[in-house]
C-alpha positions as CSV (number, residue, x, y, z in Angstrom):
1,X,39.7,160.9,153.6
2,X,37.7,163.5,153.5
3,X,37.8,166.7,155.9
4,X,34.5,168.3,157.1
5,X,34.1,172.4,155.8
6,X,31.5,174.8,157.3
7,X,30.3,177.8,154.8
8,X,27.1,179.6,154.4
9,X,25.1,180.1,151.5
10,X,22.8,182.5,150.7
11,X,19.2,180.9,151.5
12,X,18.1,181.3,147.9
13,X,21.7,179.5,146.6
14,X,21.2,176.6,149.2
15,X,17.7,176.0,148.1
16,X,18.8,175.5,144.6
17,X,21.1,173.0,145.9
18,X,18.7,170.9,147.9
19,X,16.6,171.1,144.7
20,X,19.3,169.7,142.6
21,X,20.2,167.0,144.5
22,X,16.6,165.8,145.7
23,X,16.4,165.6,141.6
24,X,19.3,164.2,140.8
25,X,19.0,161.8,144.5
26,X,22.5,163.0,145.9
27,X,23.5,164.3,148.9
28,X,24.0,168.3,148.8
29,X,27.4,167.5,150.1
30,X,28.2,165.7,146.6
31,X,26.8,168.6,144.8
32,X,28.6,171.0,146.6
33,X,31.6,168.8,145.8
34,X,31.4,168.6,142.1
35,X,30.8,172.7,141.5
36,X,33.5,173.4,143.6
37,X,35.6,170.7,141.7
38,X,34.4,172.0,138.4
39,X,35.1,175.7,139.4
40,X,38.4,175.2,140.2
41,X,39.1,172.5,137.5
42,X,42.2,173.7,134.8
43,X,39.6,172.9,132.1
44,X,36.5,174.7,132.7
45,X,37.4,177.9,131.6
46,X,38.7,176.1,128.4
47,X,35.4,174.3,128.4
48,X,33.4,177.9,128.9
49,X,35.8,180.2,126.0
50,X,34.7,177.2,123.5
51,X,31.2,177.1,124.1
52,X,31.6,180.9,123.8
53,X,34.0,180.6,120.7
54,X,31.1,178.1,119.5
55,X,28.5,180.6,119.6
56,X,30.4,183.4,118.4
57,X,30.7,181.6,115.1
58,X,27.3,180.2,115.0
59,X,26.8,184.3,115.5
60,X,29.1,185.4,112.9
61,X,28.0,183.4,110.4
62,X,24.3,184.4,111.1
63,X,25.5,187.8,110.6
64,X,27.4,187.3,107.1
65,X,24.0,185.4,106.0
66,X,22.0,188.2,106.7
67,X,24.5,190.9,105.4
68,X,24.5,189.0,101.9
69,X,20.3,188.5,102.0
70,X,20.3,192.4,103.1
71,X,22.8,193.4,100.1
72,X,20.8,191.4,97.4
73,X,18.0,192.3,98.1
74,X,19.2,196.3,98.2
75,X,20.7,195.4,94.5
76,X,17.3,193.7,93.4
77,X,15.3,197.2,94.5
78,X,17.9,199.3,92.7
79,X,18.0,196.9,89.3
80,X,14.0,197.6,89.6
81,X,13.9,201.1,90.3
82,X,16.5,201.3,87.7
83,X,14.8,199.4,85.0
84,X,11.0,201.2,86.2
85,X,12.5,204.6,85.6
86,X,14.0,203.6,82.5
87,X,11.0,201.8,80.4
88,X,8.2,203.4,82.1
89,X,6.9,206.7,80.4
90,X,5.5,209.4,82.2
91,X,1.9,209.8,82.5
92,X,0.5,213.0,80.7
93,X,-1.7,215.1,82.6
94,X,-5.4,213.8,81.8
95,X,-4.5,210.5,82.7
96,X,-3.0,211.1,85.8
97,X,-6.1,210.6,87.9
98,X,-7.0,207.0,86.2
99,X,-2.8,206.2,87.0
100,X,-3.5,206.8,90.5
101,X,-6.0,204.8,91.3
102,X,-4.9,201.9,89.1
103,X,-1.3,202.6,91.2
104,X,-3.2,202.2,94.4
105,X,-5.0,199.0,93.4
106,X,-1.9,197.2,92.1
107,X,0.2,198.4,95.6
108,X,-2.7,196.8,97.4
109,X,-2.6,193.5,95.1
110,X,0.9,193.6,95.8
111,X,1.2,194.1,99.5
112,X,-1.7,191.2,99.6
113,X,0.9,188.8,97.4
114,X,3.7,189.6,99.5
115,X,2.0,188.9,102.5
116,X,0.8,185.0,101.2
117,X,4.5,184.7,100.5
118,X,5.7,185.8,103.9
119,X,2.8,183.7,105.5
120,X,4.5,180.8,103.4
121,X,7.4,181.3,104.2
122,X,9.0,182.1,100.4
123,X,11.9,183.7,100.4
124,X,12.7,186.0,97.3
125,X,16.6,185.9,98.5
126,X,16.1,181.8,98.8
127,X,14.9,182.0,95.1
128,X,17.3,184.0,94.2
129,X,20.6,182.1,95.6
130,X,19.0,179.2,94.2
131,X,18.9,180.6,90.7
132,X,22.4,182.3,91.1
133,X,24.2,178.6,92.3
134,X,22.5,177.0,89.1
135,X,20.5,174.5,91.3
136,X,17.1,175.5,89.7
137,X,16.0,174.3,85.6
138,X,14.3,176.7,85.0
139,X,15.9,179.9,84.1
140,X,13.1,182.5,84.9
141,X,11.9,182.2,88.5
142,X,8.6,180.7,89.0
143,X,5.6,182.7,90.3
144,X,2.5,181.3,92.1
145,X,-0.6,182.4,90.6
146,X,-1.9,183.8,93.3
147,X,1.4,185.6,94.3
148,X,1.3,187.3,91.0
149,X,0.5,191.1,91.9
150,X,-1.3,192.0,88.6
């Protein structure tokens, strides 16, 4: 048996309701019925903390992916810078000029490459964890001819 219950809901809440159940073709009663039920169910904040524990991991490891991709990529600039600085002589005075603008012609062919490989959707971090779990034959990473920046 079922006993009758009077409340008010805000007009906006109610509306929501009637929406709900003229969807779903149920009485607004039986809607009310089942949130209350589900509200006050043992479960449901079980049910809520795992689809919040869920998350959370699906978070976390978003975060460790993006911590690894952030510190290889931080290690490939500083192995480059490294290596530049090492083999690359400095540029004597006359030639300066000529080094400049052959410098600002190759930054521009390379801010054109990286952009075709960012349009792709290539990832230099993909290539890289690739190489480094031995899933690739060849041993030098390949490079597009058109994403070669000379």
């Amino acid at each position: 048996m079922k006993a009758r219950l009077n409340v008010y809901f805000e007009t906006e809440l109610l509306q929501r309701v009637a929406d709900l159940a003229a969807r779903r073709n149920l009485s607004k009663s039986l809607i009310v019925e089942a949130a209350v039920a589900s509200f006050l169910s043992p479960d449901a904040d079980d049910r809520r903390e795992a689809a919040f524990a869920r998350r959370l991991d699906r978070l976390s490891r978003q975060v460790e992916r993006l911590t690894r991709d952030v510190a290889i990529s931080s290690e490939a600039v500083a192995l480059f810078v490294r290596f530049w600085l090492t083999v690359t002589p400095p540029v004597p005075d006359a030639a300066w000029a000529a080094a400049k603008a052959t410098g600002a012609e190759r930054y521009q062919s390379f801010v054109d490459a990286l952009g075709r490989r960012v349009a792709k959707g290539h990832s230099f971090v993909h290539e890289v964890s690739i190489e480094v779990e031995g899933r690739r034959a060849s041993p030098t990473p390949a490079c597009d001819a058109e994403d070669d920046p000379r």
